[in-house]
NUTOR-502899 format. One record per atom (N, C-alpha, C): x, y, z; residue in three letters. Coordinates in nm, 4 decimals. Atoms other than C-alpha are relative to their C-alpha. Layout:
NUTOR-502899
x: X&y: Y&z: Z&resn: ala .
...
//
This chain:
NUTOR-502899
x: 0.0075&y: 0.1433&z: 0.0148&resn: unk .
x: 11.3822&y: 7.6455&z: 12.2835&resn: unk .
x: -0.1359&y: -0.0517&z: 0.0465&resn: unk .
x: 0.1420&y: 0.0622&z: -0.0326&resn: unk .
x: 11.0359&y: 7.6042&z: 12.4828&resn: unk .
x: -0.1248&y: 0.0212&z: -0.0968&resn: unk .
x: 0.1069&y: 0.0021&z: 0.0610&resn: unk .
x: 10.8623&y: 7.7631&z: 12.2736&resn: unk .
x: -0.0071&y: -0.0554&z: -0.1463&resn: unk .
x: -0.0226&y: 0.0830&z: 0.0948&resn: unk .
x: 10.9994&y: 7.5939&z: 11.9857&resn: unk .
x: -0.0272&y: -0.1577&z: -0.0081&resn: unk .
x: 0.0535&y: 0.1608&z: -0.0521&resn: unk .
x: 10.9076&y: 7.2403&z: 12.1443&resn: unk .
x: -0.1737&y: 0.0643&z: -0.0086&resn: unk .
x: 0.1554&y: 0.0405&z: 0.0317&resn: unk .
x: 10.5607&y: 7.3520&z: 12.1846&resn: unk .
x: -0.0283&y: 0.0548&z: -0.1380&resn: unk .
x: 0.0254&y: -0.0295&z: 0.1804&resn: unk .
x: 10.5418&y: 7.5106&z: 11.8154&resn: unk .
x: -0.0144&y: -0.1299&z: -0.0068&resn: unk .
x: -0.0051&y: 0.1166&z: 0.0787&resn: unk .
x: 10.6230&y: 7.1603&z: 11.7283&resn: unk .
x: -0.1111&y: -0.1254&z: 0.0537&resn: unk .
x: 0.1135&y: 0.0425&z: -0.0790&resn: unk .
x: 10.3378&y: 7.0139&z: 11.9354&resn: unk .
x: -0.1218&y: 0.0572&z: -0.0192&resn: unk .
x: 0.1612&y: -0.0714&z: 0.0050&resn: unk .
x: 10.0577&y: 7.2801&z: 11.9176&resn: unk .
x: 0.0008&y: 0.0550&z: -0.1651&resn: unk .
x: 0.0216&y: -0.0370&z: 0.1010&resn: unk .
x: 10.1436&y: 7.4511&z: 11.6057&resn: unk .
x: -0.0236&y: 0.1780&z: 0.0214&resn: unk .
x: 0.0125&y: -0.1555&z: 0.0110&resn: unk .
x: 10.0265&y: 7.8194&z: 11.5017&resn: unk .
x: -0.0897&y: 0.0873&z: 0.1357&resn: unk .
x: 0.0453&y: -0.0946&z: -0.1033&resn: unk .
x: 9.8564&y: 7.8484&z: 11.8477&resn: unk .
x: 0.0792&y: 0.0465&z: 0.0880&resn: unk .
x: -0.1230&y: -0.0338&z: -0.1017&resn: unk .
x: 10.1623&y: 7.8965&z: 12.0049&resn: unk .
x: 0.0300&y: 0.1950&z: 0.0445&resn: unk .
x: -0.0366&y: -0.1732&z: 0.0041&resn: unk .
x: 10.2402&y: 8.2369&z: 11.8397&resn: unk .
x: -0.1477&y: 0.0727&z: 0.0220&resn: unk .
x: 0.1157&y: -0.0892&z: -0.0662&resn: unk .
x: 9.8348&y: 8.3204&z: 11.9035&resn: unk .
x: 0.0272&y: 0.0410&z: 0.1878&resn: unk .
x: -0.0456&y: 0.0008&z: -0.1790&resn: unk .
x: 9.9476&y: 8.2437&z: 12.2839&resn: unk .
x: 0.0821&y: 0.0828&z: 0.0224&resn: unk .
x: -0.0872&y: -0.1389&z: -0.0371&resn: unk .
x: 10.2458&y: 8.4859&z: 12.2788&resn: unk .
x: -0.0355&y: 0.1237&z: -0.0492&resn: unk .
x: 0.0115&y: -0.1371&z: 0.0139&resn: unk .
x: 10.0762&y: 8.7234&z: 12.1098&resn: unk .
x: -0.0839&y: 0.0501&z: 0.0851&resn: unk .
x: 0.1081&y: -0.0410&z: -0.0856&resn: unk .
x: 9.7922&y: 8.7351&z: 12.3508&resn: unk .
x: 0.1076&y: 0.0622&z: 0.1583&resn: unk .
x: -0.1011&y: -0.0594&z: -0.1039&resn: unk .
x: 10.0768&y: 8.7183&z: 12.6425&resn: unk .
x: 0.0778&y: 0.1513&z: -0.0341&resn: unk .
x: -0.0669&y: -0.1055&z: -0.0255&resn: unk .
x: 10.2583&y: 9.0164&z: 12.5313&resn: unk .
x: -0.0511&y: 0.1331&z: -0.0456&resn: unk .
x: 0.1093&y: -0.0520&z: 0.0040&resn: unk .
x: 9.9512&y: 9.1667&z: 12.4707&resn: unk .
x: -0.0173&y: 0.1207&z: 0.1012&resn: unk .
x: -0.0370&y: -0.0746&z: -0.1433&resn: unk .
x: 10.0496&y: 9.3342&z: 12.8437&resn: unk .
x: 0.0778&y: 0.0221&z: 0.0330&resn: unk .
x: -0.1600&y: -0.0832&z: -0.0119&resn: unk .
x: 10.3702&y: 9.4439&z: 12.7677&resn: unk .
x: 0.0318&y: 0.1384&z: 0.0359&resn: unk .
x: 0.0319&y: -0.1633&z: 0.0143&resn: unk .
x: 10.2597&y: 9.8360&z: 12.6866&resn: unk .
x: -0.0646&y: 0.0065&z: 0.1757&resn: unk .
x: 0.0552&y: -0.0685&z: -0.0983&resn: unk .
x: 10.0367&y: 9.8347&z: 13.0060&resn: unk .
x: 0.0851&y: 0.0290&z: 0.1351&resn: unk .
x: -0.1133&y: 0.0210&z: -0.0930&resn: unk .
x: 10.3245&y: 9.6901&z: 13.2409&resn: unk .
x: 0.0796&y: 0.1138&z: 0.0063&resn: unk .
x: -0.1496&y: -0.0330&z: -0.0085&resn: unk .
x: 10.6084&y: 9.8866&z: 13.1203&resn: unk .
x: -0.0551&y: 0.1500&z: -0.0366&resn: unk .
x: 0.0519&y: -0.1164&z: -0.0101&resn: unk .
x: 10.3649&y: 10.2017&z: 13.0496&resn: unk .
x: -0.0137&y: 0.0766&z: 0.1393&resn: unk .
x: 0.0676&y: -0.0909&z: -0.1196&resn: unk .
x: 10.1726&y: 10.2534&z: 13.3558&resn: unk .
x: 0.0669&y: -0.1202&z: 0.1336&resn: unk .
x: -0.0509&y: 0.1238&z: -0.1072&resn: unk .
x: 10.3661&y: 9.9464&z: 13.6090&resn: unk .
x: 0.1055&y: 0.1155&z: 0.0794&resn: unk .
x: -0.1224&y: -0.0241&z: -0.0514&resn: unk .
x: 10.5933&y: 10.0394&z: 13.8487&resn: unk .
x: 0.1584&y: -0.0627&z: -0.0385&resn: unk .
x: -0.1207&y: -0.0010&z: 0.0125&resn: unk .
x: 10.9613&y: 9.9721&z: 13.8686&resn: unk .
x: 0.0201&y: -0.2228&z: -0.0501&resn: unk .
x: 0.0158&y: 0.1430&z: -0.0117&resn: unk .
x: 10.9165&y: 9.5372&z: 13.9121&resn: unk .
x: -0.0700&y: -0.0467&z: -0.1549&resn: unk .
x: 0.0908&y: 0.0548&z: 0.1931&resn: unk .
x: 10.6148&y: 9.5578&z: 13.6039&resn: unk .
x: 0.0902&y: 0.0271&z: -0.0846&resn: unk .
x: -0.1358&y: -0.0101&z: 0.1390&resn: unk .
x: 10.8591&y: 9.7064&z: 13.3820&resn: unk .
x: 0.0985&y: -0.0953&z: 0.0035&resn: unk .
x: -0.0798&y: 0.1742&z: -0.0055&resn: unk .
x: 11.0892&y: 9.4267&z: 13.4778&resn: unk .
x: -0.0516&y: -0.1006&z: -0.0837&resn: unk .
x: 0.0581&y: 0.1197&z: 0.0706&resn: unk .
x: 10.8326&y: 9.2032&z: 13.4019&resn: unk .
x: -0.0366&y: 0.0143&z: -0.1345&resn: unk .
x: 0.0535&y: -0.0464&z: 0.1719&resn: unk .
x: 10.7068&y: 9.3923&z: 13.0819&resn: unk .
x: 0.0901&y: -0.0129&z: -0.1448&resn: unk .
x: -0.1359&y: 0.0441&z: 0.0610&resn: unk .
x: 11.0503&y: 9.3613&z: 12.9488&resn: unk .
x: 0.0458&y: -0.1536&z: -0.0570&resn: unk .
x: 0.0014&y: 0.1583&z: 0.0690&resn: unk .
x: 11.0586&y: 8.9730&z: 12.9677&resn: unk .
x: -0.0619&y: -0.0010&z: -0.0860&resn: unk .
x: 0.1195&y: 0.0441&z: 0.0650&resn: unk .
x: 10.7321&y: 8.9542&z: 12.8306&resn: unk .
x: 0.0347&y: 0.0704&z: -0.1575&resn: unk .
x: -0.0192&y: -0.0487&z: 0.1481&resn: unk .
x: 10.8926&y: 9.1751&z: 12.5018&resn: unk .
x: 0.0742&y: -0.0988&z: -0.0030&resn: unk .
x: -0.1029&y: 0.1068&z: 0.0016&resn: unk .
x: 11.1733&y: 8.9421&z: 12.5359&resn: unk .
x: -0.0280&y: -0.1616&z: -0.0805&resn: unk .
x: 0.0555&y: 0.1082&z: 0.0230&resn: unk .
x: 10.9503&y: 8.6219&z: 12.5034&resn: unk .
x: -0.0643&y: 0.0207&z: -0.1678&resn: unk .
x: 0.0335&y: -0.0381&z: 0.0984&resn: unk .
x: 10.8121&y: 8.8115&z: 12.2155&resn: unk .
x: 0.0838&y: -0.0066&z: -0.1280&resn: unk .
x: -0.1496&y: -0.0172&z: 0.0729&resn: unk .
x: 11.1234&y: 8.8978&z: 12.0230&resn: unk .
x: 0.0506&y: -0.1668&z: -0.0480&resn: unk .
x: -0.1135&y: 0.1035&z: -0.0126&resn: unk .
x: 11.2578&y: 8.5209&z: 12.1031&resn: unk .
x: -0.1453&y: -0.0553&z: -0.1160&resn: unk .
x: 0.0980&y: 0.1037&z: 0.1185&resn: unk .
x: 10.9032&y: 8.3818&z: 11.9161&resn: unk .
x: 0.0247&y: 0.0823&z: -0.1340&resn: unk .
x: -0.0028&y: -0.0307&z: 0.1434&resn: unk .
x: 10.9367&y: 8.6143&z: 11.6362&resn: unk .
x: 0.1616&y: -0.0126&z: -0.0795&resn: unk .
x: -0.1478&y: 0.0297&z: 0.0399&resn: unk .
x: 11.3136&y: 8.5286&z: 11.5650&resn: unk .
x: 0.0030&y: -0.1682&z: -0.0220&resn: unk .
x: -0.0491&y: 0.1731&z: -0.0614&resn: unk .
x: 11.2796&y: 8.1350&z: 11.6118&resn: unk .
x: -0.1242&y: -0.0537&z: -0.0516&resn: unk .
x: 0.1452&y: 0.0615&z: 0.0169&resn: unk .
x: 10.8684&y: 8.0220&z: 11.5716&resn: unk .
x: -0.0041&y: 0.0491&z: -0.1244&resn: unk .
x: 0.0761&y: -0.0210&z: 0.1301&resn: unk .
x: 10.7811&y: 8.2315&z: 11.3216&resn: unk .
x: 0.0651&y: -0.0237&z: -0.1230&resn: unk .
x: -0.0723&y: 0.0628&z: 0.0543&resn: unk .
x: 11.0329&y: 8.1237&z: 11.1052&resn: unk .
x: -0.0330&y: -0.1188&z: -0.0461&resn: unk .
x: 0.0456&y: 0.1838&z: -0.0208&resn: unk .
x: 10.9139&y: 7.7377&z: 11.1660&resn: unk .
x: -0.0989&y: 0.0311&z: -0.0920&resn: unk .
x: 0.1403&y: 0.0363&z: 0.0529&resn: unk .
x: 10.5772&y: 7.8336&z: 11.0945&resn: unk .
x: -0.0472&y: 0.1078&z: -0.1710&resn: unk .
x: -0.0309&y: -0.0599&z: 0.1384&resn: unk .
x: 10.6859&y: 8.0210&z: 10.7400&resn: unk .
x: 0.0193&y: -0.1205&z: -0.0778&resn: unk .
x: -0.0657&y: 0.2025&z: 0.0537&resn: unk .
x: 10.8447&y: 7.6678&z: 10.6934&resn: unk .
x: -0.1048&y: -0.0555&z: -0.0481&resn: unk .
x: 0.1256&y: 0.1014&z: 0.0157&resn: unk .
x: 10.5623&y: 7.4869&z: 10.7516&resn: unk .
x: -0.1278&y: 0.0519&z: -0.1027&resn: unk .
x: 0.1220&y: -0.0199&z: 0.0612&resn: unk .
x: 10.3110&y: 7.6940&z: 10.5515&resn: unk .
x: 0.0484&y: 0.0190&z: -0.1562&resn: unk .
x: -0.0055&y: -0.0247&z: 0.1480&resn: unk .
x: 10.4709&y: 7.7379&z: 10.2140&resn: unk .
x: 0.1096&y: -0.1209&z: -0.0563&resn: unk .
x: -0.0331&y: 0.1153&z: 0.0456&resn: unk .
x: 10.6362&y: 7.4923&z: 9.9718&resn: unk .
x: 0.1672&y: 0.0396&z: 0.0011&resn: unk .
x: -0.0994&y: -0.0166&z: -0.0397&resn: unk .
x: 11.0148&y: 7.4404&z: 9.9987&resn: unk .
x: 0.0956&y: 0.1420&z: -0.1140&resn: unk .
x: -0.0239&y: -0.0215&z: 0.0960&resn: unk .
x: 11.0736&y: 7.5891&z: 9.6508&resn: unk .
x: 0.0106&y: 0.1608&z: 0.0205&resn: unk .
x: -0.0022&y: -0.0960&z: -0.0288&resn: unk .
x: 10.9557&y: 7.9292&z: 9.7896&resn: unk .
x: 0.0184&y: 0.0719&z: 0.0883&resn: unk .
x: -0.0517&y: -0.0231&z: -0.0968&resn: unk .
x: 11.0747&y: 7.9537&z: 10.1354&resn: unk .
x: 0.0715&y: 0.1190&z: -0.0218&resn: unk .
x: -0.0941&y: -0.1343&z: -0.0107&resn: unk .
x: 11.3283&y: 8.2589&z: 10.0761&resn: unk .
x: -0.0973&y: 0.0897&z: -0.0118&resn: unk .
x: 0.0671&y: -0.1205&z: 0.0448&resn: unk .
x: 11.0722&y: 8.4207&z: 9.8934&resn: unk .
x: -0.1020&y: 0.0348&z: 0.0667&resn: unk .
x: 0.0997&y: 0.0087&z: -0.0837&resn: unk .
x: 10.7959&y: 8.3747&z: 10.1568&resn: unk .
x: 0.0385&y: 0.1122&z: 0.1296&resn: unk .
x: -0.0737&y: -0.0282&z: -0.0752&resn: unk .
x: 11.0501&y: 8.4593&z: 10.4233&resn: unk .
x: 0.0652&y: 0.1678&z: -0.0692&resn: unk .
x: -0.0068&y: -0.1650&z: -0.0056&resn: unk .
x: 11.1378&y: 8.8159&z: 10.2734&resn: unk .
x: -0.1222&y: 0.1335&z: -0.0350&resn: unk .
x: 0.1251&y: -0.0804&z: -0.0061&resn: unk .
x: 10.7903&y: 8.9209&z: 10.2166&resn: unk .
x: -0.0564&y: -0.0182&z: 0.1229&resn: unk .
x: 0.0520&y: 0.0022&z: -0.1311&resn: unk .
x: 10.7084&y: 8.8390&z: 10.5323&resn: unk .
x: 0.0551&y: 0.1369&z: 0.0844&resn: unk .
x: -0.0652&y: -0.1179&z: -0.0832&resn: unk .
x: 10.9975&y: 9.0478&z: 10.6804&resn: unk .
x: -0.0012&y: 0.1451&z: -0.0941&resn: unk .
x: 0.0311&y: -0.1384&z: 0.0701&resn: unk .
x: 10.9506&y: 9.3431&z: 10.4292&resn: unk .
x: -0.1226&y: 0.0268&z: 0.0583&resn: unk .
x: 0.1040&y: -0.0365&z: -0.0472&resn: unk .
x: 10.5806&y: 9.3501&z: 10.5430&resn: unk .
x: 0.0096&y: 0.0622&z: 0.1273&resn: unk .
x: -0.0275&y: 0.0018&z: -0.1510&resn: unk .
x: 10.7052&y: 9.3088&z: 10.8888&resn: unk .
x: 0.1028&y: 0.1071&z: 0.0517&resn: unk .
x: -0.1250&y: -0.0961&z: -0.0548&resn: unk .
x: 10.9979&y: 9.5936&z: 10.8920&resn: unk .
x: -0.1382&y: 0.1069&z: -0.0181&resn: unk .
x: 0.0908&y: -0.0705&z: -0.0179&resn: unk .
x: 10.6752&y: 9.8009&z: 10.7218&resn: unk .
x: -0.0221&y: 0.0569&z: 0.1260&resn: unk .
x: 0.1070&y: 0.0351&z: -0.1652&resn: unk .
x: 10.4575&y: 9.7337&z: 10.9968&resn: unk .
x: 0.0458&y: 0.0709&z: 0.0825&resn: unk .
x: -0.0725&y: -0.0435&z: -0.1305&resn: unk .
x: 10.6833&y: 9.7977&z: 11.2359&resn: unk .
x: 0.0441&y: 0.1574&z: 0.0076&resn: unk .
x: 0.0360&y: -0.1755&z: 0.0008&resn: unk .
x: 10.7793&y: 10.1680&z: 11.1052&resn: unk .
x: -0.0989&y: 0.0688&z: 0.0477&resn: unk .
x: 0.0990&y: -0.0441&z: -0.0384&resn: unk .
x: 10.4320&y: 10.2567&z: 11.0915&resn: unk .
x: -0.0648&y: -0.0037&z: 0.1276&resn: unk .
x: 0.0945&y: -0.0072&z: -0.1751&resn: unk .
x: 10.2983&y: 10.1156&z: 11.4393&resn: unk .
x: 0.1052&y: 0.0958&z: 0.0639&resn: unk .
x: -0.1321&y: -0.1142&z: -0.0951&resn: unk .
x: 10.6622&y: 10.3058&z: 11.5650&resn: unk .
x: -0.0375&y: 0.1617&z: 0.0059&resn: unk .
x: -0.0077&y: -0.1412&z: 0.0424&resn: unk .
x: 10.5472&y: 10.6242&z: 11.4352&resn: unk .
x: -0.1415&y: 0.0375&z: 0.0310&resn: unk .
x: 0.1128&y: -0.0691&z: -0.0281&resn: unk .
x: 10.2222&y: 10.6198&z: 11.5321&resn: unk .
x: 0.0081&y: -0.0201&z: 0.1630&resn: unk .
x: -0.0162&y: 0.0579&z: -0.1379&resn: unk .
x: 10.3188&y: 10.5001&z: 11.8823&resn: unk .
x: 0.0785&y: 0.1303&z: 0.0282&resn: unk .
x: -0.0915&y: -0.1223&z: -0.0036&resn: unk .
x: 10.5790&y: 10.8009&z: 11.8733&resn: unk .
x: -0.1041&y: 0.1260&z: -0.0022&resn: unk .
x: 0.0767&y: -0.0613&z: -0.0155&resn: unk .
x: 10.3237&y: 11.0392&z: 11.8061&resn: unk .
x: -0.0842&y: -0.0127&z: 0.0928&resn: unk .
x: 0.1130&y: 0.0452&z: -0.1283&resn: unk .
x: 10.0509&y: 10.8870&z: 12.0502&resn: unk .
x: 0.0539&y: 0.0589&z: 0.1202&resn: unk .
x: -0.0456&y: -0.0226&z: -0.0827&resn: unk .
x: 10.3076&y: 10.9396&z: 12.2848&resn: unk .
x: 0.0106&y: 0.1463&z: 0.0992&resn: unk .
x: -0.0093&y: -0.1444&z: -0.0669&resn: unk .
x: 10.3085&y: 11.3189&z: 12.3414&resn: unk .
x: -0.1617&y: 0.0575&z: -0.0023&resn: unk .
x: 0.1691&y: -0.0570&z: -0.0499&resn: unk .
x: 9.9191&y: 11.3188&z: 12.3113&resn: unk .
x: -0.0465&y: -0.0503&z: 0.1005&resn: unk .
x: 0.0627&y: 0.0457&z: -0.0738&resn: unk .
x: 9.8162&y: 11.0450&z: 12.4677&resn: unk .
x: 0.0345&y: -0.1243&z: 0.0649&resn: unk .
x: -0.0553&y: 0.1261&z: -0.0244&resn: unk .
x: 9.9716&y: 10.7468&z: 12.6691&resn: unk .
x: -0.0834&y: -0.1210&z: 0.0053&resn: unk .
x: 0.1431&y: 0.0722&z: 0.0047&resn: unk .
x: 9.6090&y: 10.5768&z: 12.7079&resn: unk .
x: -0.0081&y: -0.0806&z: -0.1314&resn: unk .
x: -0.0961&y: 0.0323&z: 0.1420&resn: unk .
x: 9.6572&y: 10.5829&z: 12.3475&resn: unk .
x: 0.0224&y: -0.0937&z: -0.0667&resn: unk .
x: -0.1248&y: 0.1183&z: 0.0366&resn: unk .
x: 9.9585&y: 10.4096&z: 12.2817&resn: unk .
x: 0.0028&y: -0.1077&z: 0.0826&resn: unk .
x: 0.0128&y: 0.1077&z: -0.0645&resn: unk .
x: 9.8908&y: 10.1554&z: 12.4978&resn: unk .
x: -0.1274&y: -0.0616&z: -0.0478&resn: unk .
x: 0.0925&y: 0.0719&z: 0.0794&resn: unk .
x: 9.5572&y: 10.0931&z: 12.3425&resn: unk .
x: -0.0031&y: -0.0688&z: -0.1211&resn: unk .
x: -0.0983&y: 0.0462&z: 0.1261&resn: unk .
x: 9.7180&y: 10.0822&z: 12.0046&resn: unk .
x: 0.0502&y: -0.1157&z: 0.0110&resn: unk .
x: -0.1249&y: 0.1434&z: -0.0735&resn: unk .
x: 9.9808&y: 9.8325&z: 12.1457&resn: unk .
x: -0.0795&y: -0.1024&z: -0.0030&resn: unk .
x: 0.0601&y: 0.1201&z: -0.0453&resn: unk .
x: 9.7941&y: 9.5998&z: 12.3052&resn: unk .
x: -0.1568&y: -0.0182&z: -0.0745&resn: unk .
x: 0.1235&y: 0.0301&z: 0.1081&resn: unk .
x: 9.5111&y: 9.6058&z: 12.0300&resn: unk .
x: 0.0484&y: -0.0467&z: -0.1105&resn: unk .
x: -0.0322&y: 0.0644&z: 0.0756&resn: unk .
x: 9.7114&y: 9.5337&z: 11.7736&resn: unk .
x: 0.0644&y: -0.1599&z: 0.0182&resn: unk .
x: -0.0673&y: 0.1140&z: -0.0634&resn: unk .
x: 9.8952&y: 9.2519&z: 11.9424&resn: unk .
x: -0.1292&y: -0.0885&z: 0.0457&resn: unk .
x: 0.0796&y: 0.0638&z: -0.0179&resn: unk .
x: 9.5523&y: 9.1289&z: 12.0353&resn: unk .
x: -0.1039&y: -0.0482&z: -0.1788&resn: unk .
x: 0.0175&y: 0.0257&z: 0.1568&resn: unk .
x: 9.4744&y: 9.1598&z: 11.6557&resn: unk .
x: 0.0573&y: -0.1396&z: -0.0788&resn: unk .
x: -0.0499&y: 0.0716&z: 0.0577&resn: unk .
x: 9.7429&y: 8.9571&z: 11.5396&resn: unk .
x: -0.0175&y: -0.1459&z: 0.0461&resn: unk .
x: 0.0280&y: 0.1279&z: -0.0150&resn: unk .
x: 9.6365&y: 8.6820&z: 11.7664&resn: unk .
x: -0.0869&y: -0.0470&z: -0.0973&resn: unk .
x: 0.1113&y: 0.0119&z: 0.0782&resn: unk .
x: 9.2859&y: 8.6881&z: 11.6220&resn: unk .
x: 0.0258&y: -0.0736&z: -0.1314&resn: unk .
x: -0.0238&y: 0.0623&z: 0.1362&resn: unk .
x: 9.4249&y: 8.6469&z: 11.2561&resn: unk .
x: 0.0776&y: -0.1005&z: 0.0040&resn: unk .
x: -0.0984&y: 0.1514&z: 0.0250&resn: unk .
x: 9.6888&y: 8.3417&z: 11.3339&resn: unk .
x: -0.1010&y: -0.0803&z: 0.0481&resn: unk .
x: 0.0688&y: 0.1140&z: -0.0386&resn: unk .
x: 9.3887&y: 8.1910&z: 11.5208&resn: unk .
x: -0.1274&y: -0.0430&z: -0.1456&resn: unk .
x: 0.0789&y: -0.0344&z: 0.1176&resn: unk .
x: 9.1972&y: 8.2360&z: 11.2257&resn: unk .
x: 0.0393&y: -0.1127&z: -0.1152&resn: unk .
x: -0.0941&y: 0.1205&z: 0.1106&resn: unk .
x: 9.4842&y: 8.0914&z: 10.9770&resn: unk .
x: 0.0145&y: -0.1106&z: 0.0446&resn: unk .
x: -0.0053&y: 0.1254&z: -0.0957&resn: unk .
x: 9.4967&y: 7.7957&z: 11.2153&resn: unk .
x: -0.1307&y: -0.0912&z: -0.0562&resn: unk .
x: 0.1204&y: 0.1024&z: 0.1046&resn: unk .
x: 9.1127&y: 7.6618&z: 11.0953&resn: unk .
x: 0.0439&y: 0.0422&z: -0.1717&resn: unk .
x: -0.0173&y: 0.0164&z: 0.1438&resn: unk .
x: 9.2273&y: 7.7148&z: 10.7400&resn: unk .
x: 0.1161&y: -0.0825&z: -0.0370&resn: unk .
x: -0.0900&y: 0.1104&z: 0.0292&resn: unk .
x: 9.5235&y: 7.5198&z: 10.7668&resn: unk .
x: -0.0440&y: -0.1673&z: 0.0144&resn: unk .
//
């Protein structure tokens, strides 16, 4: 719900803001002790709750009503993609290198800010 009030206030910097926050999810719940992983956990949590709830909104808001479904399952087809592939390379990383997969992680997640802050001056 908070972050759905400020979506509706700030707009697409919201989800740049959680993506930058959970940006330090991998390092927490990688290399943290027992408490960081606690905390690394919310911080997926907060993640999870914007990409179930915001990004949704801001699918809304960027395409015309007419194509909403169709916006909304290319998004999540891209997005189940995605998610295989970073899984599988994160899975692999894992038995080489944990440095790695945590670089991975939190590079891509610092990526995706980049490009919503991006789509933000074009809107």
């Amino acid at each position: 719900m908070a972050l759905g009030k400020l979506y509706d206030r700030l707009g697409i910097l919201v989800l740049a803001g959680v993506c930058v926050i959970t940006s330090i999810f991998p390092v927490l719940v990688f290399w943290g002790g027992e408490a960081l992983v606690v905390a690394g956990m919310v911080i997926w949590g907060v993640g999870m709750g914007a990409q179930e709830s915001v990004v949704r909104a801001a699918i809304a808001q960027m395409v015309p009503p007419d194509r909403r479904a169709t916006a909304d399952g290319i998004f999540h087809a891209v997005f189940g993609v995605s998610w295989f592939l970073g899984s599988a390379a994160m899975g692999l990383l894992y038995d080489v290198s944990l440095g790695g997969l945590v670089a991975l992680s939190t590079g891509l997640q610092l990526l995706a800010a980049f490009i919503l802050l991006k789509m933000r001056g074009q809107g």
